[in-house]
SEKOLLO-823649 format. One record per residue (C-alpha): y, x, z; residue number from 1; residue in one letter. Coordinates in nm, 2 decimals, padded with zeros to 4 digits. Layout:
REM SEKOLLO-823649
Y  X  Z  NUM  a
...
REM end
This chain:
REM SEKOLLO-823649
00.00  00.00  00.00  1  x
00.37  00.10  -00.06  2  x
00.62  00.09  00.19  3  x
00.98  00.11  00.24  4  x
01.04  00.22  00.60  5  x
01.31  00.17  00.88  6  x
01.53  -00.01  00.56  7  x
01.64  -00.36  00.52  8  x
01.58  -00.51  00.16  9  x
01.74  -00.86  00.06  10  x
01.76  -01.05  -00.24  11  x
02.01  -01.23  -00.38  12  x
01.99  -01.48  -00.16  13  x
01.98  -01.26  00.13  14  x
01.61  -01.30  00.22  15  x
01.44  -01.04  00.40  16  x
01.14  -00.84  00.23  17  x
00.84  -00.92  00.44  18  x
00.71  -00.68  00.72  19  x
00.32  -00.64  00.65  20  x
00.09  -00.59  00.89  21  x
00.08  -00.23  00.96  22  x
00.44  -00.19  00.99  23  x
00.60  -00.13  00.66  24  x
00.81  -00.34  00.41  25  x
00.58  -00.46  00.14  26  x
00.75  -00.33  -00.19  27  x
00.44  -00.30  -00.41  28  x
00.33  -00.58  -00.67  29  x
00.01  -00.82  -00.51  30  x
-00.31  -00.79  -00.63  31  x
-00.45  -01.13  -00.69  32  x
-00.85  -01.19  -00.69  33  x
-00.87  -01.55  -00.63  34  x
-00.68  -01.77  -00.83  35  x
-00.84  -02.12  -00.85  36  x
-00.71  -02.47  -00.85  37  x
-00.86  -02.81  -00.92  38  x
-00.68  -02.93  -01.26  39  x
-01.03  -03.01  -01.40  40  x
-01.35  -03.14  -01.29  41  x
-01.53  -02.92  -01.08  42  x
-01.75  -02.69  -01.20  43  x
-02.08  -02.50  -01.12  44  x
-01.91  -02.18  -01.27  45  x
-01.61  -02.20  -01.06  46  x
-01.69  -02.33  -00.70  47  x
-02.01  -02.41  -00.55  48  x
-02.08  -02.72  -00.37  49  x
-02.36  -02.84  -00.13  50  x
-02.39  -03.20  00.11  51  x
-02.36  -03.51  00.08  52  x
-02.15  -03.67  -00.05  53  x
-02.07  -03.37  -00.28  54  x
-01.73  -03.22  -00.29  55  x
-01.56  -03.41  -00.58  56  x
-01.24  -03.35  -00.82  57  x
-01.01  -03.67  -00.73  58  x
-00.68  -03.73  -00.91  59  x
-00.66  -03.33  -00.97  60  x
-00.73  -03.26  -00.63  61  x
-01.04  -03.13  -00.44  62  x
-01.21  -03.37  -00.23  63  x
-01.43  -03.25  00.05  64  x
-01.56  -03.51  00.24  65  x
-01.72  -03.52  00.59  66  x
-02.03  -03.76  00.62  67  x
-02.25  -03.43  00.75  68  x
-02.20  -03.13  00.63  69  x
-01.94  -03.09  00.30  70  x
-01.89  -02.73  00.14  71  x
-01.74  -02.60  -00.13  72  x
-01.62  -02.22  -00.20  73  x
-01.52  -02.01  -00.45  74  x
-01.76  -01.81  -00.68  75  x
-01.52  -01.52  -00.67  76  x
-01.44  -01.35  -00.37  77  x
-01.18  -01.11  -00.23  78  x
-01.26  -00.73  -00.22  79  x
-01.01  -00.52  -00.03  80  x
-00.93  -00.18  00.12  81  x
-00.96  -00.14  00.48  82  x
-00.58  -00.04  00.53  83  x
-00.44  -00.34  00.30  84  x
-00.25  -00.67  00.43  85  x
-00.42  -00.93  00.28  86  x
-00.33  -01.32  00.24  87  x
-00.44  -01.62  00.14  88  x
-00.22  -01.92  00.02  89  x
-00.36  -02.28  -00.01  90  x
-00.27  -02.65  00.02  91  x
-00.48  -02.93  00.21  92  x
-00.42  -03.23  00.35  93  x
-00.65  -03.38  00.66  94  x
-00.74  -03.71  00.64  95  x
-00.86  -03.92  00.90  96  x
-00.95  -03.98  01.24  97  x
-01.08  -03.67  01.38  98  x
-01.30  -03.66  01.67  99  x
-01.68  -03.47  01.71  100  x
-01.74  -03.18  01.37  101  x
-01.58  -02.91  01.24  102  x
-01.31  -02.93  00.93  103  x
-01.20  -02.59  00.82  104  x
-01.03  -02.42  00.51  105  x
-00.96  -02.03  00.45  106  x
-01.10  -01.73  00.32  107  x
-01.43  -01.70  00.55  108  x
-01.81  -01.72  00.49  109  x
-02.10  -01.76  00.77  110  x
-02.06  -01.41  00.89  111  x
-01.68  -01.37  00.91  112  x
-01.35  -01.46  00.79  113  x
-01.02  -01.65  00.90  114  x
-00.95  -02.05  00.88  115  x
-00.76  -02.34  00.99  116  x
-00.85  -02.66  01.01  117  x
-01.02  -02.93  01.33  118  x
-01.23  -02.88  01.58  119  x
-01.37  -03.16  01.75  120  x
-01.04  -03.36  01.79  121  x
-00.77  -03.07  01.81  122  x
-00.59  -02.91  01.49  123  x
-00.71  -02.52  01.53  124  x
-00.66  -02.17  01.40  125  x
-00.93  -01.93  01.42  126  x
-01.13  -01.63  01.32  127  x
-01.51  -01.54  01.33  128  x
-01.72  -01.22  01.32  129  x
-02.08  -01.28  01.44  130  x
-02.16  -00.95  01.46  131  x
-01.86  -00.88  01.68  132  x
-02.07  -00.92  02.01  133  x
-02.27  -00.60  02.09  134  x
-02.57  -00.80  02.16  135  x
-02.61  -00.95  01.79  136  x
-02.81  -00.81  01.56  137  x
-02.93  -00.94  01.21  138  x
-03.33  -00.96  01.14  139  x
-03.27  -01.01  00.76  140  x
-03.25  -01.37  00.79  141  x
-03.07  -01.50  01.03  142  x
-02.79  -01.36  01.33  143  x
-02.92  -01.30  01.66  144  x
-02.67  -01.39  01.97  145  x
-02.37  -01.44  01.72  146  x
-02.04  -01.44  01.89  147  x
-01.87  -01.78  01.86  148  x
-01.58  -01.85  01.68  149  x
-01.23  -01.75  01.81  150  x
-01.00  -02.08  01.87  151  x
-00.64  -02.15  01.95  152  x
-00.54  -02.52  01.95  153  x
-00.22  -02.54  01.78  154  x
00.02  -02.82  01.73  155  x
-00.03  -02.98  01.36  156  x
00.24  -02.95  01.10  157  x
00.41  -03.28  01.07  158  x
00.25  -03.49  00.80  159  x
-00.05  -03.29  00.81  160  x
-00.23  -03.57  00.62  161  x
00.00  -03.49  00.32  162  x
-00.07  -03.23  00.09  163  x
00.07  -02.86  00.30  164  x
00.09  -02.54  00.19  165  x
-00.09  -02.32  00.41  166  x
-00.12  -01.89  00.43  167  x
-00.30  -01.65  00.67  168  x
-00.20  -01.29  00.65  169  x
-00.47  -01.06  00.81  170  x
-00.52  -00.70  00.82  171  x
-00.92  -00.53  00.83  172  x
-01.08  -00.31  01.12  173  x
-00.98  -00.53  01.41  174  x
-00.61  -00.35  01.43  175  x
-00.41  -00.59  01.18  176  x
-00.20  -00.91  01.35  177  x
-00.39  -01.26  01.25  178  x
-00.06  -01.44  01.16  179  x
-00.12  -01.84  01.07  180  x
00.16  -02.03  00.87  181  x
00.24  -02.33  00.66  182  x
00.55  -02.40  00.46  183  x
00.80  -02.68  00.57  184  x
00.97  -02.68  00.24  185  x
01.20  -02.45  00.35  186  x
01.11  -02.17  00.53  187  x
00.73  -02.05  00.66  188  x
00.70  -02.16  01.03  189  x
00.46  -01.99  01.24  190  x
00.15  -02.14  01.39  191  x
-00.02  -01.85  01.59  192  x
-00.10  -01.50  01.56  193  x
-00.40  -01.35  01.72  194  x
-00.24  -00.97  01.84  195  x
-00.55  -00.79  01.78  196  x
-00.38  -00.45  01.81  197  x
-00.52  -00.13  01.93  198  x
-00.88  -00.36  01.97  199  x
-01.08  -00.14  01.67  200  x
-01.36  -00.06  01.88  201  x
-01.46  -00.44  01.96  202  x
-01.43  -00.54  01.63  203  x
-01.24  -00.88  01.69  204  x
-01.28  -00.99  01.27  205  x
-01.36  -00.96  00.96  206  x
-01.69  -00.77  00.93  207  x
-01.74  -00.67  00.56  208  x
-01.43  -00.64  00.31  209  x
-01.56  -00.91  00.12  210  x
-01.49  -01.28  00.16  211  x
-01.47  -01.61  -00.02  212  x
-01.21  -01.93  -00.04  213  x
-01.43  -02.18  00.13  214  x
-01.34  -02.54  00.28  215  x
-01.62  -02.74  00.47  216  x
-01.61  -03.06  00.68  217  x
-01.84  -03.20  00.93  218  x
-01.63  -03.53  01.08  219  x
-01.78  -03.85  00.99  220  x
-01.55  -04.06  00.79  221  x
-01.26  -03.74  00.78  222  x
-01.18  -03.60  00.38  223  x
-00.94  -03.26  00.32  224  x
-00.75  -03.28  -00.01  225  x
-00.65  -02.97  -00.15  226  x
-00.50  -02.86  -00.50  227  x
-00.52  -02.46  -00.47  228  x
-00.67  -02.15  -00.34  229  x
-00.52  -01.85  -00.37  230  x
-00.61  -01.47  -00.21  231  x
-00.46  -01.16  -00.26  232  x
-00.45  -00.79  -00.13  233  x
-00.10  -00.58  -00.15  234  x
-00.10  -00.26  -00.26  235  x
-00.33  -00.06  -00.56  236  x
-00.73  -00.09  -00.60  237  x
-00.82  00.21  -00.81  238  x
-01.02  00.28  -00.57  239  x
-01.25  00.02  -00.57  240  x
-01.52  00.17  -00.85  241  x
-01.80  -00.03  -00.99  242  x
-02.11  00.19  -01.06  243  x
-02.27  00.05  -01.33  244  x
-02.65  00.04  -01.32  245  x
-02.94  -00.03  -01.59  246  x
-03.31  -00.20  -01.56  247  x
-03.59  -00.22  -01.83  248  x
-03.91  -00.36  -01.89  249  x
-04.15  -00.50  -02.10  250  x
-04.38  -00.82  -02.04  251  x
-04.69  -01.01  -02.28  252  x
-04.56  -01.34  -02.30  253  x
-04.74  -01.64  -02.53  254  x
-04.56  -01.86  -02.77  255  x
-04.46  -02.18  -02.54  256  x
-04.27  -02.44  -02.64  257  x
-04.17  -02.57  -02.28  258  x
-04.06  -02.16  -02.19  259  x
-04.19  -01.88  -02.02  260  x
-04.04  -01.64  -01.80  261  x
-03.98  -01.29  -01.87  262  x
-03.83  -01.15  -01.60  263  x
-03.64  -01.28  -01.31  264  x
-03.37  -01.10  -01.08  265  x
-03.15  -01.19  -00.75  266  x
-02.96  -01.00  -00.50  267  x
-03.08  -00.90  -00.17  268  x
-03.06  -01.08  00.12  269  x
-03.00  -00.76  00.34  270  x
-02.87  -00.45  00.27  271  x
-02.77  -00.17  00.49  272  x
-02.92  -00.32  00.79  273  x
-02.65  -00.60  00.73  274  x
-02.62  -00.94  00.56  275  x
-02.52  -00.85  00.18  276  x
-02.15  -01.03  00.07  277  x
-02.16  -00.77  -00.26  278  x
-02.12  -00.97  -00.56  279  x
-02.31  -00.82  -00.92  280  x
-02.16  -00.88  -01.28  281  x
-02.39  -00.86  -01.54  282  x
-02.25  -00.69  -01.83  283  x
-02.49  -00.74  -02.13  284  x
-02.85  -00.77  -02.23  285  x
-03.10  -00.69  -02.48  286  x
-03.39  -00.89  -02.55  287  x
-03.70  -00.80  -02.83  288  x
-04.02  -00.94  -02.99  289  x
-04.25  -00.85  -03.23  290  x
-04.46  -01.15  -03.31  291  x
-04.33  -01.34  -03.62  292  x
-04.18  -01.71  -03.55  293  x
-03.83  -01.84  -03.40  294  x
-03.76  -01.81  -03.04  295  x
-03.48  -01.91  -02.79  296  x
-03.41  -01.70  -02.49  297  x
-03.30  -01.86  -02.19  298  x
-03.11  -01.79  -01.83  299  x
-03.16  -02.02  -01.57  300  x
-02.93  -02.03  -01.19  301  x
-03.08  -02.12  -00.87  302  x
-03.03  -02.10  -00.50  303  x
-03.19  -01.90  -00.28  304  x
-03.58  -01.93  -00.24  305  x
-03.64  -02.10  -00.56  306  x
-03.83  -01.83  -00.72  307  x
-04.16  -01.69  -00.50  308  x
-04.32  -01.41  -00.59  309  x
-04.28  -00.99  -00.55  310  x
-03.93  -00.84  -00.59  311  x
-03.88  -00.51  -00.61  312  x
-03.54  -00.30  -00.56  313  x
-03.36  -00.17  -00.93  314  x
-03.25  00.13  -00.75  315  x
-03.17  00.23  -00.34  316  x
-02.78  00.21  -00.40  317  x
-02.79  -00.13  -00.57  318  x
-02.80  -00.47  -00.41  319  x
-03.02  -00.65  -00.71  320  x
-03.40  -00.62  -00.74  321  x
-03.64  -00.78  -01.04  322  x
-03.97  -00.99  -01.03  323  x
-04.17  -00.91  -01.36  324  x
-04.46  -01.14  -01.27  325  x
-04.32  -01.46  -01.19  326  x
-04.48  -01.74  -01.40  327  x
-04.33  -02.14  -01.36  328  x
-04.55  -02.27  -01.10  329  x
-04.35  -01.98  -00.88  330  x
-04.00  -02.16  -00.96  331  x
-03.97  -02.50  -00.76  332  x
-03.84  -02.79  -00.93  333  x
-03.90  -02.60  -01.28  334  x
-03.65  -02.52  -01.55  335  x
-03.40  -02.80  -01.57  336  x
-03.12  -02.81  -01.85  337  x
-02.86  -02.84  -01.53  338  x
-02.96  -02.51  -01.44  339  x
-02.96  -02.31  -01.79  340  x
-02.67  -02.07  -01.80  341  x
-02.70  -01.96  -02.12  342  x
-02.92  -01.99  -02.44  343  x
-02.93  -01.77  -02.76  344  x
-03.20  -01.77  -03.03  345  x
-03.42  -01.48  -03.17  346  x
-03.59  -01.47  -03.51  347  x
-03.86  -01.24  -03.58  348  x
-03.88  -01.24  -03.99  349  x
-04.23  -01.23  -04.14  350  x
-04.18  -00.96  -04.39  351  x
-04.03  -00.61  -04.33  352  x
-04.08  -00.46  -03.93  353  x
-04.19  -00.79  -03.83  354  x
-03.96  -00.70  -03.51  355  x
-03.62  -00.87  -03.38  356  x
-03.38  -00.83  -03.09  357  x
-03.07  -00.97  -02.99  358  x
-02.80  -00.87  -02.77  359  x
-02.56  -01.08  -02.52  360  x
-02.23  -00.96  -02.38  361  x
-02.26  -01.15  -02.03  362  x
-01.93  -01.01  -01.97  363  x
-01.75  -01.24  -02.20  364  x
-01.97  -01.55  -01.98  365  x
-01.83  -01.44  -01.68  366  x
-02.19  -01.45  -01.49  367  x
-02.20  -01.29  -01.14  368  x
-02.51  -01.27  -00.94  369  x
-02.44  -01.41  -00.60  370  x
-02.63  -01.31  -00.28  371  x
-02.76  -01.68  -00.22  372  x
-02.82  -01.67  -00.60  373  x
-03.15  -01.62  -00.82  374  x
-03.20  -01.56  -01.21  375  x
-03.51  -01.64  -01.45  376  x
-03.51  -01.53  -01.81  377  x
-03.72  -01.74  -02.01  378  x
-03.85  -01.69  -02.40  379  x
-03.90  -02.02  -02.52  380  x
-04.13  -02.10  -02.90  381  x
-03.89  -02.29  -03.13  382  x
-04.14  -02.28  -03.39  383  x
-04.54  -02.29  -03.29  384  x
-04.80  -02.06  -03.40  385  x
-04.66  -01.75  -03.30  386  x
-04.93  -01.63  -02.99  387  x
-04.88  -01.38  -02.75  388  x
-04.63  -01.10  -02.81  389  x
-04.48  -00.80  -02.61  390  x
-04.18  -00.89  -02.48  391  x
-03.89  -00.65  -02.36  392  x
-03.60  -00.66  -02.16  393  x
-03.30  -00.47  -02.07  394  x
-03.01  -00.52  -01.86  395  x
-02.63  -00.35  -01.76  396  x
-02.42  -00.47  -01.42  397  x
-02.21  -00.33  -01.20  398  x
-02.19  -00.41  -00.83  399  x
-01.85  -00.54  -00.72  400  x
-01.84  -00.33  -00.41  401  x
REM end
């Protein structure tokens, strides 16, 4: 981050340039990494949704209602630097009597992250690291003796059922000011800040540098409206490399008109002895076959524990791993169009090499491997006949570290 210090910078108006967390006037240009609002129906590319009812696009707003347990969050997420302010903007509107559940918005997963929202009855800010209690551990599923969430009731902005524009400024390793705010149309008034200063060694939040926009609501009969998310970091990340990595393989697979797999991958659900947040973009593909006839190749999404079978790590530094052996009776519910991310077809001509391969520049489809999210590749026959035929595979992605 740049700063400016002991000076006092105004604009034209004769606004003050904000102080960021670690002291210094922010003078450098944000770095924005979620950008999201709700214009358009929602889609499985954009957010992810789970409950019931599901999270709905209403009148160009989000609609996250609370019957049990509503959830929606980004399928982007905000990497930062450990020395970095970073903020998050949004608007929401709370709707409804609220009395027993939980109704939160902000840029926080399971593990960690900051929010503001309801508890029970009272309007709330708060912050959560479940791994900030030396007792908890993590057994590769789930969090042993988390520590609970970090509350301060707070008195709700006036017409807090109306649509209010929200931000949380936060800085990593415990030592960064939590600072909660929402516009008044005029000026940002101040909810709470959590002094977390000189505290590094308890680790009071934020456990990884990697967290998602996310809104959830639990209170029966309750709904948040909200038009916008927005996170962003302050200063330059250069520093953040992705190291690209590579897998092969090859794979007999027989001419089948309903689609077979080929190979399937997902990312792990641990990694360093810690829950994995990193996020994988698949760069490009190549797929080949040598037996003569028309074939489409497929790639199917699905969430975690769909696909059974052995995985096996691409490489010790990388979060993803493979499964070359999984067949369809290992992928529950089956292949359903809903779940088909992409399709492309491959002819193998029945003079000359009697070979064909195509290639697919995943980049320009935006796909990212999620740690809650699995992948099949499927070769499906277009035209019947063909038999069994060597199949092989390559991929390119970089982990979003």
């Amino acid at each position: 981050m740049s700063y400016l210090k002991n000076s006092k910078i105004v604009d034209g108006l004769g606004n003050e340039v904000e102080v960021g967390l670690f002291g210094g006037l922010k003078v450098s240009n944000a770095s924005p990494q979620i950008s999201l609002t709700f214009d358009h129906p929602l889609s499985s590319r954009r957010v992810k949704t789970s409950g019931s009812p599901q999270a709905q696009f209403n009148r160009s707003l989000l609609k996250v209602s609370g019957d049990t347990n509503d959830v929606v969050r980004t399928m982007s997420a905000l990497r930062y630097k450990t020395a970095q302010t970073i903020e998050t903007y949004f608007t929401a509107g709370f709707n409804g009597t609220y009395t027993s559940g939980t109704t939160y918005i902000g840029l926080y997963d399971v593990y960690d992250g900051v929010f503001i929202g309801y508890k029970d009855g009272d309007f709330v800010v708060g912050y959560r690291n479940v791994f900030g209690s030396s007792t908890a551990s993590w057994d590769g599923t789930n969090v042993i003796n988390p520590e609970p969430d970090v509350l301060q009731v707070v008195s709700a902005p006036v017409n807090v059922d109306k649509i209010t524009r929200y931000r949380i400024r936060f800085g990593y390793l415990g030592v960064g000011n939590i600072s909660y705010e929402y516009f008044d149309g005029d000026k940002w008034v101040l909810l709470h800040t959590f002094k977390t200063d000189n505290n590094l060694l308890d680790r009071t939040h934020v456990g990884s540098a990697v967290l998602t926009m996310k809104c959830e609501s639990s209170h029966a009969g309750c709904f948040v409206l909200s038009g916008s998310w927005n996170a962003q970091t302050y200063g330059n990340d250069t520093g953040l490399q992705d190291e690209p990595f590579f897998s092969d393989g090859e794979r007999a697979v027989a001419g089948d008109v309903a689609g077979l797999p080929v190979v399937a991958f997902r990312s792990m659900k641990t990694f360093g002895n810690y829950p994995n947040k990193v996020r994988s973009r698949l760069l490009n593909a190549e797929f080949s076959t040598g037996s003569e006839g028309l074939y489409k190749i497929e790639m199917y999404i699905f969430p975690e524990g769909t696909i059974s079978g052995t995985w096996t790590a691409i490489d010790s530094g990388s979060v993803l791993e493979y499964n070359d052996t999984v067949n369809l009776v290992d992928i529950t519910g089956g292949l359903a169009a809903g779940r088909r991310v992409f399709s492309t077809n491959l002819a193998v001509p029945s003079s000359g090499t009697g070979v064909a391969s195509v290639s697919l520049d995943f980049e320009k489809l935006g796909v990212k491997a999620n740690p809650t999210d699995e992948y099949v590749i499927v070769k499906r026959e277009l035209v019947g006949g063909a038999g069994d035929a060597i199949t092989s595979w390559s991929i390119a992605y970089q982990d979003l570290f």
